[in-house]
N, C-alpha and C positions, 0 to 999 in steps of 0.2 A: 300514638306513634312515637318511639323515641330517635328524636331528632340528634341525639349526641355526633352517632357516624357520618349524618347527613351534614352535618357544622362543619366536621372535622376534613370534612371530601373538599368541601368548599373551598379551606385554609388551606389545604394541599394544592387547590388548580391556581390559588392566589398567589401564594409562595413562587408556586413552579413557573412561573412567568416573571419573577421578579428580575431576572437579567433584564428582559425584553423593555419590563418597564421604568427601569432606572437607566435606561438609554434611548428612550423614545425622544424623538426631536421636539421638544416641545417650545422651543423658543428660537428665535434666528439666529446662528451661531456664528462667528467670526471666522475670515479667514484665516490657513492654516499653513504651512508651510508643507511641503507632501512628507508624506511618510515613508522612511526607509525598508528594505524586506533586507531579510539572514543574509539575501546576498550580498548588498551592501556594503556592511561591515567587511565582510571578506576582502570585496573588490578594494577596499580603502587601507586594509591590513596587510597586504601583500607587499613582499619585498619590492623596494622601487628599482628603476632600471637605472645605465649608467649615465644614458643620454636615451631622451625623448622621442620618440619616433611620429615623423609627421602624417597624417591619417587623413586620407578624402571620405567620405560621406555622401554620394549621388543621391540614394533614396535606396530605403528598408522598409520594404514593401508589404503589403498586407498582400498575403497572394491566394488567400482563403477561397476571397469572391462567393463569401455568405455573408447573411443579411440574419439583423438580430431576428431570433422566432418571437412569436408572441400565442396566445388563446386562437386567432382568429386566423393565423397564419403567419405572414413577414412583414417585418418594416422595410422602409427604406434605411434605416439606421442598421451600421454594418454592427457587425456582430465583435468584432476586436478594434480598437483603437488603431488612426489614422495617421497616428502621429509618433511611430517607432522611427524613426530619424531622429526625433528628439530625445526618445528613450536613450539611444542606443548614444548619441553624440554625449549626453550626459554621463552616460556610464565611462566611457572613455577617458571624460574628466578626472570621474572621481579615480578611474585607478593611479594616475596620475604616470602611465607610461606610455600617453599618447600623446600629442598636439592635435586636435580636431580642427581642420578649414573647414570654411564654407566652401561648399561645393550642390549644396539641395537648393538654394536660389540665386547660382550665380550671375544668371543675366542679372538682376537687381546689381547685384555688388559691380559688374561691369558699369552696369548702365550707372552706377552713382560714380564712380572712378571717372570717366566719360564728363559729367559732371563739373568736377572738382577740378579737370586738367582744362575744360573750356574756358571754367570759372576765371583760373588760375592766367591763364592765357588773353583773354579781355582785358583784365586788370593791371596786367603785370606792367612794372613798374619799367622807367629808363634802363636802370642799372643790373635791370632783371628782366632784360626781352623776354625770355620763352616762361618766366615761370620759373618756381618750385618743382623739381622731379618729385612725380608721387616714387614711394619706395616698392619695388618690385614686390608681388602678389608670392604668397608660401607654395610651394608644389609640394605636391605628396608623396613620397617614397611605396608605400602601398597605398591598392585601396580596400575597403569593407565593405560587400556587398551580402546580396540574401534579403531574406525576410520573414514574413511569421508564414508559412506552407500551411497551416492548417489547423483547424479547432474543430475537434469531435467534440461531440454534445454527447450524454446519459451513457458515457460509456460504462456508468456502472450505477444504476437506480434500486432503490428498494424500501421497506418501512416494515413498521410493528405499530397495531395496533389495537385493543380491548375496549368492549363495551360491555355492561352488565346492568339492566334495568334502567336505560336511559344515563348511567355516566358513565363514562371512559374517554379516552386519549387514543393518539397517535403519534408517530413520529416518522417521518420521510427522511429522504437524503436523496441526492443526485452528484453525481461529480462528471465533468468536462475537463477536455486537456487542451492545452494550445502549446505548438509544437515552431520553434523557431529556427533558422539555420542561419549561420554567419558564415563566412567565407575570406580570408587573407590572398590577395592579389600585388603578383610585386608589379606596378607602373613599367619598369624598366624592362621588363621580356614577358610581361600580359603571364605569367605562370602562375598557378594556383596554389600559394604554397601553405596553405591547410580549410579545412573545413570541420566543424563545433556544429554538433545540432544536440539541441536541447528540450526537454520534455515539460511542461510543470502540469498538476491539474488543480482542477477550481473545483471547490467542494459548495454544495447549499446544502442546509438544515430546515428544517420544520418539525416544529412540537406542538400540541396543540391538545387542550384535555376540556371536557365539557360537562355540564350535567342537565337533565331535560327530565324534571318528576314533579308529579301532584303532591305538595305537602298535606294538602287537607284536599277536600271535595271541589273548592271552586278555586283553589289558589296554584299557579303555576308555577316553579321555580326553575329559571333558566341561568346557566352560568357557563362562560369561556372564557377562555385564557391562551395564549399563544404567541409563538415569534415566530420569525425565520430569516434567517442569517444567509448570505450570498459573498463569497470572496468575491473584491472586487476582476474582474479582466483585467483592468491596467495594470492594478500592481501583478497580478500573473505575469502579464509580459515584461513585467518592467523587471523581474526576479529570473525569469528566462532569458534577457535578454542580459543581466549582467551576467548573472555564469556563464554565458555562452563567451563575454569577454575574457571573463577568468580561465575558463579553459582556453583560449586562443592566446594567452600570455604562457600558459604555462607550457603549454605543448612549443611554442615558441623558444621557450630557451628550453629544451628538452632537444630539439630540433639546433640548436646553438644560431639561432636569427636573432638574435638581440644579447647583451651581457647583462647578469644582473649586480646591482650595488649592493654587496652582503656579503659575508661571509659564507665559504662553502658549506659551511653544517647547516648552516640555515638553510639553503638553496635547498641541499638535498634532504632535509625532512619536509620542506614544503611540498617537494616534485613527490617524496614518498608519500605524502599525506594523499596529493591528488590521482595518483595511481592505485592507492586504495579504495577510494570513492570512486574512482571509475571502472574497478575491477567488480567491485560491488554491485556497480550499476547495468553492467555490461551482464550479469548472471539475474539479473530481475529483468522479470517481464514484465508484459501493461499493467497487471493490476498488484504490483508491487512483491511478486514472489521471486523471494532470495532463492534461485534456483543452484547451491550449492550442495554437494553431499555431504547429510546431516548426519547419520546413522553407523555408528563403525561397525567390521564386520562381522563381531562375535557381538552376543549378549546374556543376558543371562535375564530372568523374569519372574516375580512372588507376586502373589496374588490371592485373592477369596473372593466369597461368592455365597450362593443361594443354587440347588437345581430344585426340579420341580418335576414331579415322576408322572408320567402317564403310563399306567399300566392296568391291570381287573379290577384296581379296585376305582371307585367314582370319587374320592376324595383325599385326592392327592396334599400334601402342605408342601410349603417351602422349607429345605433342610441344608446346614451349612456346608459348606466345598472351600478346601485350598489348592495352592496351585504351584508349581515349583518348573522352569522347565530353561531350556539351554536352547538357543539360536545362530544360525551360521549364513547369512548372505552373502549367496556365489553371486546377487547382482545387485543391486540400490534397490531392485522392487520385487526380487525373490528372495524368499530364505526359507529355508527348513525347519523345524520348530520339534524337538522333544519336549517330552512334559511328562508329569508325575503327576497326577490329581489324587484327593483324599476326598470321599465327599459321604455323604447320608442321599435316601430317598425314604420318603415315608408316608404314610395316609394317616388322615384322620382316623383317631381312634386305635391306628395299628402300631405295633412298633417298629420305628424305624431301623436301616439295613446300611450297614457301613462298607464303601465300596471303595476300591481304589482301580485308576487303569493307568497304562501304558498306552501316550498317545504320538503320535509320529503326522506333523501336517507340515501339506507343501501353503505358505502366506504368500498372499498378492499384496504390496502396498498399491494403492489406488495413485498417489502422490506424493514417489518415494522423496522428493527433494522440500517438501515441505514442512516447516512445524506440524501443522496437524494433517492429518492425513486417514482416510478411511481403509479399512484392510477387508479381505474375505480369507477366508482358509477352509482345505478341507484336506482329510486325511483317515490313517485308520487307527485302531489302535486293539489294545486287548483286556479286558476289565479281570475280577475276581472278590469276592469277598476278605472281609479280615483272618477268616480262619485258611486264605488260599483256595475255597473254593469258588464253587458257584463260576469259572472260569468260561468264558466268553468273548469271542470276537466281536468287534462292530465298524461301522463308519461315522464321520461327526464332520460337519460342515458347521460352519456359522460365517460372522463378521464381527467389527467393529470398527474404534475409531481412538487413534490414538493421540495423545499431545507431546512436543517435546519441551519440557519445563526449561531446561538445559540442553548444553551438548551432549549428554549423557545420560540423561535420568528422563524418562518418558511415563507420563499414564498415560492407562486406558481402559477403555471398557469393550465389554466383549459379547455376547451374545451365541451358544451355538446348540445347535442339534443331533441328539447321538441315535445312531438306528442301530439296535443291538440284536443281534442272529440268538436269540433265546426268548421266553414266553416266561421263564422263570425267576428274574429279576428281584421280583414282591414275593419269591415263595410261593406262587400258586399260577396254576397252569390252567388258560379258560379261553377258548375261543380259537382265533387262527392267526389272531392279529400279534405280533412278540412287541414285547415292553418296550419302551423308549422313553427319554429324561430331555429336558432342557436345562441348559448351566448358562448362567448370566456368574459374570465375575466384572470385577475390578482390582486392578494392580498396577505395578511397576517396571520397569524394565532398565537395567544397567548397561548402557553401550562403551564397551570396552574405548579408551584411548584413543587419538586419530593416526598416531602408529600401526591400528590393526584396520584401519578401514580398506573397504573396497576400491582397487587403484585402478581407474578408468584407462583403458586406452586411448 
């Protein structure tokens, strides 16, 4: 038995786990100091204000009211972190346009104040009847309320995986979101003067590849290999929970509630920065589709291919086809489609027949705002041989699926079916049944400028 590929599978399931195992915990690790997310930096990059605005904090609340899952069903351990007051007081810090009081335990702070003036009161000296005035307690100008409303779980699960004589792999994935909302209250008339809700999701991986075969008659060889990686929850929310800040600043001097310390060009590339990313945001849906029109509204398309004849004779070949043709969408997910095709059909053994038609179809995009997107069509057209004859009408339906590389430039592949009103196609006329071809292609497609696009109402 030559064992070369069997060595070599081995080396591959070893390798392919080498992240997993140059980070396995193998020894007791030190404390760390927490780690910062993208948002972060942002919240601490942000232009500063002119004066500090005082900020109460009650409680940001987990309003989920789910319970971690588990195999066997639920824990009692909640499923998002307990302790977004602390998150959220923290973020505050770092943008450094807030002052945070305590206000999440202030009977404590009462009750030690209480304390300090009894202390102070006992003790106090001749000269000093009542005591040291403790100095009056900070009041908030607003407050921040809200909380995390909700964590969907598998809102998007799936894998790939291969097995072949006892070895192969897999690969899993699952992604969760937790969704947060903050809220700006001004103290002084209870009004609600904005609200930030914010999205993030939490992604798992799982790889994992094996091998399970008899090397020889009594000897077994077993081998796996594998990881799986889990975004932590906390930092989710602790990343939700500072954008949620960053927008409630910005939208804040947008709003002109606070002035900022900066120059105006500054101001207003940051405001335009943030109006782009939420213009962005605002045209994606859940599962991340930039739902803007992609497509302008002429094009133009080249292409080749292979058809493949069914007609009297039983042994059809694959013969080559081009493809040349001009498009006009009156909507995002209709358009019209001319075409010019050159193409061969032929049989083994016979000589092949050079064909060209005039094709005319109405395209369905399946998912016109999308990079890729599946299409159907169908339409009619009118064929002829090279010498102008052989002249014939037919119908052709197909589909396909196209990508867009660019704003401009699209493949795709195609697939379709032409039913042709003649029996004489192959030169010979037999039965009742008339000739028909299949054309599979691959090509291109040019979308004219965003000057000529479809202008929505």
């Amino acid at each position: 038995m030559n064992k070369s590929p069997l060595f070599l599978f081995v080396l591959i399931c070893l390798f392919s786990g080498c992240g997993a195992y140059f980070n396995q915990p193998v020894g007791v690790q030190k404390a760390v100091y927490g780690e910062n997310t993208p948002a972060t930096a942002k919240l601490v990059e942000m232009p500063k204000p002119k004066e500090q605005i005082v900020v109460g904090v009650y409680k940001f609340k987990d309003q989920t009211g789910q319970y971690k899952p588990t195999e066997l069903g639920s824990t009692f351990s909640t499923a998002v972190t307990q302790g977004a007051t602390s998150i959220l007081i923290k973020a505050l810090q770092d943008s450094k346009w807030f002052t945070p009081i305590e206000r999440e335990n202030l009977g404590n702070l009462l009750n030690e104040r209480n304390i300090i003036r009894s202390t102070r009161q006992e003790y106090a000296s001749k000269t000093e009847p009542n005591g040291t005035p403790l100095t009056p307690l900070l009041f908030a100008g607003v407050l921040l309320e809200g909380g995390i409303i909700s964590y969907d779980t598998n809102i998007i699960t799936g894998g790939f995986g291969a097995r072949y004589f006892g070895a192969g792999g897999s690969t899993q994935y699952r992604q969760d979101r937790v969704t947060v909302y903050l809220r700006l209250v001004s103290t002084s008339s209870g009004k609600i003067l904005n609200t930030v809700y914010v999205s993030k999701t939490i992604l798992s991986q799982s790889i994992d590849a094996s091998l399970f075969r008899y090397v020889n008659l009594n000897r077994l060889l077993e081998v796996e290999t594998g990881f799986t990686r889990n975004e932590p929850i906390q930092m989710a929310v602790t990343e939700a929970i500072e954008k949620a800040v960053e927008g409630l600043i910005v939208d804040g001097i947008k709003d002109k509630l606070w002035e900022v310390d900066a120059p105006q060009n500054q101001i207003d590339a940051f405001v335009a920065a943030y109006d782009k990313e939420k213009s962005e945001a605002d045209l994606a849906q859940l599962y991340n589709r930039n739902l803007n029109e992609k497509r302008a509204r002429f094009g133009i398309e080249l292409g080749g291919g292979a058809t493949y004849m069914q007609g009297d004779y039983k042994s059809p070949t694959f013969e080559p086809m081009g493809r040349g043709a001009v498009k006009f969408f009156f909507t995002p997910a209709f358009d019209i489609s001319a075409s010019t095709n050159v193409f061969k059909l032929g049989n083994k053994g016979k000589d092949s027949y050079g064909y060209a038609t005039l094709d005319m179809n109405l395209e369905f995009l399946i998912l016109p705002e999308d990079r890729f997107t599946p299409y159907v069509f169908a339409g009619t057209g009118v064929g002829f041989n090279a010498d102008f004859e052989n002249v014939h009408s037919k119908v052709q339906f197909g589909g396909g699926l196209e990508y867009l590389v660019t704003d401009h430039f699209g493949v795709k592949v195609s697939g379709e079916y032409n039913v042709n009103f003649t029996d004489n196609l192959d030169y010979k006329i037999s039965g009742v049944r008339d000739d028909y071809y299949w054309r599979f292609g691959l090509g291109v497609t040019y979308y004219f400028p965003k000057g000529y696009k479809y202008k929505k109402k």
